[in-house]
TIZA-414639 format. One line per field, with one value per residue (C-alpha): x, y, z; residue number from 1; residue in three letters. Coordinates in steps of 0.1 Angstrom, whole numbers, always signed. Each point is the difference from the previous one (the first is absolute). Example, Ala and Ser with C-alpha at 12.3 -4.5 7.8 and 13.67 -1.06 7.14 Angstrom:
2
u (+123; +14)
v (-45; +34)
w (+78; -7)
num (1; 2)
residu (ALA; SER)
//
This chain:
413
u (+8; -21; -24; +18; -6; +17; +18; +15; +7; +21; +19; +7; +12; +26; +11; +9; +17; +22; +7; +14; +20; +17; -9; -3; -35; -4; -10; -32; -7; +2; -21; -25; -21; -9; +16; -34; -34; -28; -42; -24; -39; -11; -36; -16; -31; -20; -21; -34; +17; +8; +39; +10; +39; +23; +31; +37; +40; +31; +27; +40; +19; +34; +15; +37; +4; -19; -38; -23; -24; -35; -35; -30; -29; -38; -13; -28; +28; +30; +13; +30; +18; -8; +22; +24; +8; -4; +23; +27; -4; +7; +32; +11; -15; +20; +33; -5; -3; +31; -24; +6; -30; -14; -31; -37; -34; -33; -37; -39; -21; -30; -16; +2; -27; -26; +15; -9; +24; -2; +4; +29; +19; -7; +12; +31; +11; -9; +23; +28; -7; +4; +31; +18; +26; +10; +3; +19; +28; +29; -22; -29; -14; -34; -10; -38; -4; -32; -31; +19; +11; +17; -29; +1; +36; -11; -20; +23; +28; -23; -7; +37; +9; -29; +19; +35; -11; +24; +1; +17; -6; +22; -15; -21; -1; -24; -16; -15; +28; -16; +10; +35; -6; +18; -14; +0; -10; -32; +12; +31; -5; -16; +26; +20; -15; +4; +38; +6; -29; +28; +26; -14; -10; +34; +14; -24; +4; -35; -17; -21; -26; -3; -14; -26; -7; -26; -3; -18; -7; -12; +7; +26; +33; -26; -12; +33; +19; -23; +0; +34; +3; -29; +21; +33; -17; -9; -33; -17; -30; -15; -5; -18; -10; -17; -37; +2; +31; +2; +14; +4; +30; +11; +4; -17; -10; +23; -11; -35; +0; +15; -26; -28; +18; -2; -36; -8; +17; +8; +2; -29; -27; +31; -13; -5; +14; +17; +5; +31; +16; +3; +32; +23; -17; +7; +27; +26; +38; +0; -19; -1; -12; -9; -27; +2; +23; -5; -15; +23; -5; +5; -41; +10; +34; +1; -31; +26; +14; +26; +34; +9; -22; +9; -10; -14; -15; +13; +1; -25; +15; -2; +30; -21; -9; +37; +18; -24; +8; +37; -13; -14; +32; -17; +21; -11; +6; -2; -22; +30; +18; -33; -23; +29; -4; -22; +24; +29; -22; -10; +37; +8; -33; +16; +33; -16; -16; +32; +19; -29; +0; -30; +6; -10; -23; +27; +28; -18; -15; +34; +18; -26; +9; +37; +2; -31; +19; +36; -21; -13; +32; +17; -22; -4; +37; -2; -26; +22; +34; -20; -27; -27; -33; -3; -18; +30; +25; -18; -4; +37; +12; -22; +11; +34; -1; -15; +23; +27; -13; -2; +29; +15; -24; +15; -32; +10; +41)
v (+121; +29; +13; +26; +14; -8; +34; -4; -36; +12; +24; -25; -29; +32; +11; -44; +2; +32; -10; -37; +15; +26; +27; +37; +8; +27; -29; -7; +37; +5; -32; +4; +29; +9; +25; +9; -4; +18; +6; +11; +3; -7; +17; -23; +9; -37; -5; +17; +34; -5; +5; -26; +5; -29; +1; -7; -7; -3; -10; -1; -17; -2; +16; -15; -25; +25; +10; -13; -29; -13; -10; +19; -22; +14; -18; +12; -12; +20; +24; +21; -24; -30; +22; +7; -37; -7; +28; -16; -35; +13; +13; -31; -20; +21; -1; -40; -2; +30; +17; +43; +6; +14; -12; +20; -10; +19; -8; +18; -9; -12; -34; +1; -21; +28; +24; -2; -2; +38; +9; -27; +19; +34; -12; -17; +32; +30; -24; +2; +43; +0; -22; +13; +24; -32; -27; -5; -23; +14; +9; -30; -26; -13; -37; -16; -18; -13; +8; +21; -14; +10; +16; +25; +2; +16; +20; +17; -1; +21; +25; +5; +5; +28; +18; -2; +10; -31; -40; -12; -43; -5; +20; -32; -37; -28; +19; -20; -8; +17; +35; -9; -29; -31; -34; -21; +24; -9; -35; +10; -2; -33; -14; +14; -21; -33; +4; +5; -27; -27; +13; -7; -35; -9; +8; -17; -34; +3; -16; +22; -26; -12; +33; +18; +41; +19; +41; +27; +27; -5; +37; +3; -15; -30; -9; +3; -20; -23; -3; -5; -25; -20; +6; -14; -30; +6; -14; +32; -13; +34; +35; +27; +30; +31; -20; -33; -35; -25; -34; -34; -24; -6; +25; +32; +11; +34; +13; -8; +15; +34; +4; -6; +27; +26; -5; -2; +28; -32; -36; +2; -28; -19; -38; -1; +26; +4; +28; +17; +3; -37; +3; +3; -37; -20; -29; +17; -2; +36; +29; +31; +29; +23; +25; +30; +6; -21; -30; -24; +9; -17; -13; -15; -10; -28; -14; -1; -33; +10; -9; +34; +35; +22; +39; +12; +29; +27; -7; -32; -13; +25; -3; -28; -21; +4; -14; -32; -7; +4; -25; -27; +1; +13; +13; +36; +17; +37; +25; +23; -29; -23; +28; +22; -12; +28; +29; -20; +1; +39; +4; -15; +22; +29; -13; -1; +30; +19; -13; +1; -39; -29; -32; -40; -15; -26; +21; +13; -30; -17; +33; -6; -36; +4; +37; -19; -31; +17; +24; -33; -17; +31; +5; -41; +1; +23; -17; -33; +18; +22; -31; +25; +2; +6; +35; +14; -10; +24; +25; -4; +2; +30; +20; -4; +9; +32; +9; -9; +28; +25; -5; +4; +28; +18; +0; -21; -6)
w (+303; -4; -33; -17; -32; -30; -3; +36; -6; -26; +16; +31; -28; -20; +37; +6; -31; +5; +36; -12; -27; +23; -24; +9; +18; -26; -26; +21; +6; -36; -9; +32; -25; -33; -18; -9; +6; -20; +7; -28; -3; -29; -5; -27; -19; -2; -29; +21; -1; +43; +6; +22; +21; -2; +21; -20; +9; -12; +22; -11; +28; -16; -33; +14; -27; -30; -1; +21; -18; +10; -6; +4; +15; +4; +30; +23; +29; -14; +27; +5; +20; -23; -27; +20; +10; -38; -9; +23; -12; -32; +10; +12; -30; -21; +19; -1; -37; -5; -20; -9; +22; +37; +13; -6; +4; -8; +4; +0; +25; -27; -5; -40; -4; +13; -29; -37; -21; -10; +36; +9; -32; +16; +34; -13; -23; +31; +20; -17; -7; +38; +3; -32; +13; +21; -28; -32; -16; +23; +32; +6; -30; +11; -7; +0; +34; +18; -22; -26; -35; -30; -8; +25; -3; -37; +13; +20; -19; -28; +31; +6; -38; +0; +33; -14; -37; -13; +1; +32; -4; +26; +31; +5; -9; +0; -31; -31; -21; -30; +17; +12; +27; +4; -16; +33; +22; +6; +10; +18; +38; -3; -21; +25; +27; -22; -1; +36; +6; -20; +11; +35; -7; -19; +34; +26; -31; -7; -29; -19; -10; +38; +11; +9; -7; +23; -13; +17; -26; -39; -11; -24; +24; +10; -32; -17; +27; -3; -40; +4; +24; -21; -28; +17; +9; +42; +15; +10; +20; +15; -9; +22; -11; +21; -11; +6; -2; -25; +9; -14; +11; -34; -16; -11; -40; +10; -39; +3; +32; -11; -27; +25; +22; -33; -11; +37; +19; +23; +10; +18; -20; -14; +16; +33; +18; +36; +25; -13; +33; +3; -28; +32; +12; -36; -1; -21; +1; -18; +12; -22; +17; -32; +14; +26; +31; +34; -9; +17; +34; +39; -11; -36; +3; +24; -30; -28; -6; -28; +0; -28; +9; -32; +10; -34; +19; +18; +33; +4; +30; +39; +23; +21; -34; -9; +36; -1; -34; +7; +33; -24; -21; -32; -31; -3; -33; +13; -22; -5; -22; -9; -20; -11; -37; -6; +8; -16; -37; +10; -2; -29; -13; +11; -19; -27; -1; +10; -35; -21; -2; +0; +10; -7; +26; -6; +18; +29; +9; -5; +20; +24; +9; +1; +24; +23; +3; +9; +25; +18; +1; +17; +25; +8; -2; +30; +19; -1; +9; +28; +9; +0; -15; -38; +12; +22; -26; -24; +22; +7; -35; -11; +34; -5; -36; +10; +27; -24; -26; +26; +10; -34; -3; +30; +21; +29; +14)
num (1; 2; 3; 4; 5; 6; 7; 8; 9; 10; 11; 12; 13; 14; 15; 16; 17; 18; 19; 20; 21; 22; 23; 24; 25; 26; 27; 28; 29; 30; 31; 32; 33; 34; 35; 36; 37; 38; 39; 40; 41; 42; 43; 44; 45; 46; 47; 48; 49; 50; 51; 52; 53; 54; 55; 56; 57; 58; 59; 60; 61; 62; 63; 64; 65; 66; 67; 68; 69; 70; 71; 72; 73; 74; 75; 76; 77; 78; 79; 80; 81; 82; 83; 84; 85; 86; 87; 88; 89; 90; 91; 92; 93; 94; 95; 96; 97; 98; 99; 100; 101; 102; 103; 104; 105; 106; 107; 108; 109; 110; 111; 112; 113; 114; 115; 116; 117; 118; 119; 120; 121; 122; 123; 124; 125; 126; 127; 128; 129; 130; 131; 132; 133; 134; 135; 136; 137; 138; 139; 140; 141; 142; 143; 144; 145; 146; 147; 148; 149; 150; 151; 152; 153; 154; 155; 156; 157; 158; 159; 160; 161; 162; 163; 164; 165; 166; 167; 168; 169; 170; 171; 172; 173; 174; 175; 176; 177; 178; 179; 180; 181; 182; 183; 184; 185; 186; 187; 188; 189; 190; 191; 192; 193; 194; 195; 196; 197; 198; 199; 200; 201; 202; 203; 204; 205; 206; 207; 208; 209; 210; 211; 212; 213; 214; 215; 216; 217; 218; 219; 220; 221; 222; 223; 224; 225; 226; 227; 228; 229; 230; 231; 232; 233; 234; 235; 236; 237; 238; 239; 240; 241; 242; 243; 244; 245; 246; 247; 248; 249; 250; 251; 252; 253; 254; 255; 256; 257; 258; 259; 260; 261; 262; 263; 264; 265; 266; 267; 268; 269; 270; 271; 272; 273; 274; 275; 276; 277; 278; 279; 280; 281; 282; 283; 284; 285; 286; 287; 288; 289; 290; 291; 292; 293; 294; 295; 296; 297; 298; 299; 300; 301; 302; 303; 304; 305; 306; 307; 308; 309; 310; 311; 312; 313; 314; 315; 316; 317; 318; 319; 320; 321; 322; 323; 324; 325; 326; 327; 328; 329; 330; 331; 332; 333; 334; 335; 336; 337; 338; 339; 340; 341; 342; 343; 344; 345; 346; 347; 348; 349; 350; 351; 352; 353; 354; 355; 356; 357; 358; 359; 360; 361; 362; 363; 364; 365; 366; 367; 368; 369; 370; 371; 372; 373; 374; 375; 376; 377; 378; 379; 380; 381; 382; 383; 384; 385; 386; 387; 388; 389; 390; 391; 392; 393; 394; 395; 396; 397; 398; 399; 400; 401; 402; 403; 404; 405; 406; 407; 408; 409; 410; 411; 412; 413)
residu (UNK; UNK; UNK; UNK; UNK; UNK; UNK; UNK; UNK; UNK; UNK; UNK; UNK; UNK; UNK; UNK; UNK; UNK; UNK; UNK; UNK; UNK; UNK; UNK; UNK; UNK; UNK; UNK; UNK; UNK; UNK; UNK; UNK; UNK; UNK; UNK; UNK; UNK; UNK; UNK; UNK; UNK; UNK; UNK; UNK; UNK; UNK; UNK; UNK; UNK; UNK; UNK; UNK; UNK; UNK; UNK; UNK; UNK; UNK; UNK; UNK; UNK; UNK; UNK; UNK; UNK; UNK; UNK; UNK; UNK; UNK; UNK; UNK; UNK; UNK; UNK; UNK; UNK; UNK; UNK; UNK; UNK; UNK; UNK; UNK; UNK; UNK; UNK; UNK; UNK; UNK; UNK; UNK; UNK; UNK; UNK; UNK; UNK; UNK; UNK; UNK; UNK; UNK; UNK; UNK; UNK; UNK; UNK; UNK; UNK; UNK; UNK; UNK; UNK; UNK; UNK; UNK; UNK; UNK; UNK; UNK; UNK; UNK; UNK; UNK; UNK; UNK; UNK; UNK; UNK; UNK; UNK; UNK; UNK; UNK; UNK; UNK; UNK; UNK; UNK; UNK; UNK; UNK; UNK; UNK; UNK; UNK; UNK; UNK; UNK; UNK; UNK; UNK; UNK; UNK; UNK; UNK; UNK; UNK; UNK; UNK; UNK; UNK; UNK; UNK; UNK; UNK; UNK; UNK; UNK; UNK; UNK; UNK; UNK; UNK; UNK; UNK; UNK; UNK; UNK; UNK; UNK; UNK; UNK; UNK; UNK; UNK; UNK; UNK; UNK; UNK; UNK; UNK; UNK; UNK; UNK; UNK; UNK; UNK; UNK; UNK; UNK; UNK; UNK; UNK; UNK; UNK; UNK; UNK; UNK; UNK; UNK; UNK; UNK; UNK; UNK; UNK; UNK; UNK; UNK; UNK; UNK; UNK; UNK; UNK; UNK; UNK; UNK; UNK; UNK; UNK; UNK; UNK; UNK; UNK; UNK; UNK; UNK; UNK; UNK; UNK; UNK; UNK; UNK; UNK; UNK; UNK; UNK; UNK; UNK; UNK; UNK; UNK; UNK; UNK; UNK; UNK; UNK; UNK; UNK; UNK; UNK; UNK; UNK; UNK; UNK; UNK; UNK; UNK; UNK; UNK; UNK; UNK; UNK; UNK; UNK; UNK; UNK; UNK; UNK; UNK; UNK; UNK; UNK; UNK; UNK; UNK; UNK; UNK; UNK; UNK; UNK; UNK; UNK; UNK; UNK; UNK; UNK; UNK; UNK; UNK; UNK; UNK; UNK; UNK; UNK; UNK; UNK; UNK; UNK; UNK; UNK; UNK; UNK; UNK; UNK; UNK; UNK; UNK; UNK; UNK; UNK; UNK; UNK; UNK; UNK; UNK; UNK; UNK; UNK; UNK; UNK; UNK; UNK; UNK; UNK; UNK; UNK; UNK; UNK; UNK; UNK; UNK; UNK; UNK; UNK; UNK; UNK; UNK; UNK; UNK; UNK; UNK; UNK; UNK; UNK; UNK; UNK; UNK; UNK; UNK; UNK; UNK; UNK; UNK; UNK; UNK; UNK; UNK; UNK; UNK; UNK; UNK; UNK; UNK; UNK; UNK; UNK; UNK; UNK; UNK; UNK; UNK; UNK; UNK; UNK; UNK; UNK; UNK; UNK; UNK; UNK; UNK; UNK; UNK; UNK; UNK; UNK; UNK; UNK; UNK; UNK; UNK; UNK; UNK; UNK; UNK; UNK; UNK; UNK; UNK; UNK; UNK)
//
């Protein structure tokens, strides 16, 4: 197998999928590119009086199923082919969950924590003045993603009110709740993972008490998944952030651990600490990959001993890392269905927002549960009739749902 990126890897997997379904070859031309793809510079003024020029996207791959919806990540790595792979896994995220929505995906080539806080608010709102004839309720509804929050999300949305001259809530979500967000939002991807991680296990007849969690990643997806499994009663022995791992074989203090993390900016100093890279080598029998793309690869994957890998990030696992998994007979919970909690709460944000309407934390988190666990059992439904991977099965439900709404649409024959 050769190294491909994840955009092309992506575009080989849709092509599979069209090809075994026998549907017209215009689906895969139509889902090979993004609708759109968008580059600003953004010439910031720091707090020294020097401008400094930070480069920005915003990529819509598919408005088939209604606007397209995404995060907006500030990551020194971000690139424009990173967004575009984002862009389309939102599309198939979204066509897995039968959500109103395309897939989108923005991001600033910036490592926020070299900005103050007056300069990260100056970045975030001459971002979205460049990308504002491209955005809006009915067009393309940003979300937070890596390093932003619902902070920023206020930011911008107070930017976009300024530009239109009138309140728009619902041209992005993730926001506080205060100004129009959703309670549970905040939480929602890694409560996300938790359902599809029980799910998994009622399926494979594993006790919860008789196993063991290893998570990569203690941003907000990490540190929530883990919260929640802590919560639910699982062993979580070993959490890695980009600093340093913490492990004990009985059990981690996952509350006393996420304090540390805020007063600290990381785990590094909690105990004794360990290389982070040696996550991938811990006895586990679930691995939680909740940090950036590629981390399961041909090097780390034959290290993981864990029956259940549960893809909280986007794409943590290269073509290589995925085939020897598939190899070892490991239960992959594919990113698409696994961290999809997060757009499924922006939408019932954007819901909300749309009829004027707020909410318990009670309901989403209850909504949550319910549309995660019939999402799961669709596509492991599939998997069992088809005897494929947990991965190909989502692909092969989300592909077909969009060649079935172009055809509807009148786009393909």
């Amino acid at each position: 197998m050769t190294n491909q990126n994840p955009t092309d890897r992506l575009r080989n997997q849709i092509k599979e999928v069209v090809e075994e379904l026998h549907l017209s070859p215009s689906v895969y031309q139509i889902l090979k590119y993004p609708k759109h793809t968008f580059s600003v510079s953004i010439p910031l003024e720091k707090d020294d009086g020097t401008v400094e020029n930070f480069t920005g996207y915003r990529a819509v791959h598919s408005d088939l199923l209604g606007p397209g919806k995404g995060g907006i990540r500030f990551h020194p790595d971000v690139n424009q082919e990173e967004v575009i792979a984002l862009s389309m896994w939102m599309t198939l995220k979204t066509a897995i969950l039968k959500l109103p929505f395309g897939g989108a995906k923005g991001g600033i080539i910036v490592d926020p924590n070299k900005l103050s806080k007056r300069e990260l608010q100056q970045l975030s709102r001459q971002y979205v003045q460049n990308i504002e004839p491209v955005i809006g309720p009915q067009k393309d509804i940003p979300a937070p993603d890596v390093n932003t929050d619902g902070r920023v999300m206020g930011w911008m949305m107070d930017e976009f009110f300024k530009l239109r001259g009138r309140n728009v809530p619902g041209f992005i979500t993730g926001k506080p709740p205060v100004i129009g967000g959703s309670e549970g939002r905040v939480e929602a991807t890694g409560h996300g993972v938790v359902v599809n991680i029980l799910q998994a296990m009622n399926k494979l007849g594993m006790d919860k008490g008789d196993n063991k969690v290893a998570i990569q990643g203690f941003g907000n997806v990490g540190s929530v998944t883990a919260q929640t499994l802590y919560e639910k009663g699982l062993n979580v022995v070993a959490v890695a952030d980009i600093d340093a791992m913490v492990y004990d074989e009985e059990g981690l203090n996952i509350p006393e651990m996420i304090d540390y993390a805020k007063e600290n900016g990381s785990l590094k100093g909690y105990t004794s600490n360990e290389n982070s890279n040696e996550i991938f080598e811990v006895d586990c029998d679930i691995f939680v990959p909740a940090a950036l793309e590629n981390q399961i690869t041909e090097q780390t994957a034959p290290k993981l001993k864990a029956s259940i890998v549960a893809e909280a990030a986007n794409g943590p696992t290269s073509g290589e890392g995925d085939q020897i998994l598939a190899e070892k007979g490991v239960f992959v919970i594919p990113d698409i269905l696994c961290n999809a909690g997060g757009v499924m709460v922006s939408s019932f944000e954007w819901m909300q927002n749309d009829s004027h309407d707020h909410w318990a934390e009670e309901v989403v988190n209850d909504r949550l549960e319910k549309d995660m666990a019939k999402a799961f059992e669709e596509v492991f439904s599939m998997k069992e009739a088809n005897n494929e991977t947990m991965r190909h099965a989502a692909y092969y439900l989300a592909v077909k749902r969009l060649g079935d709404a172009m055809f509807a649409r009148g786009w393909v024959d």
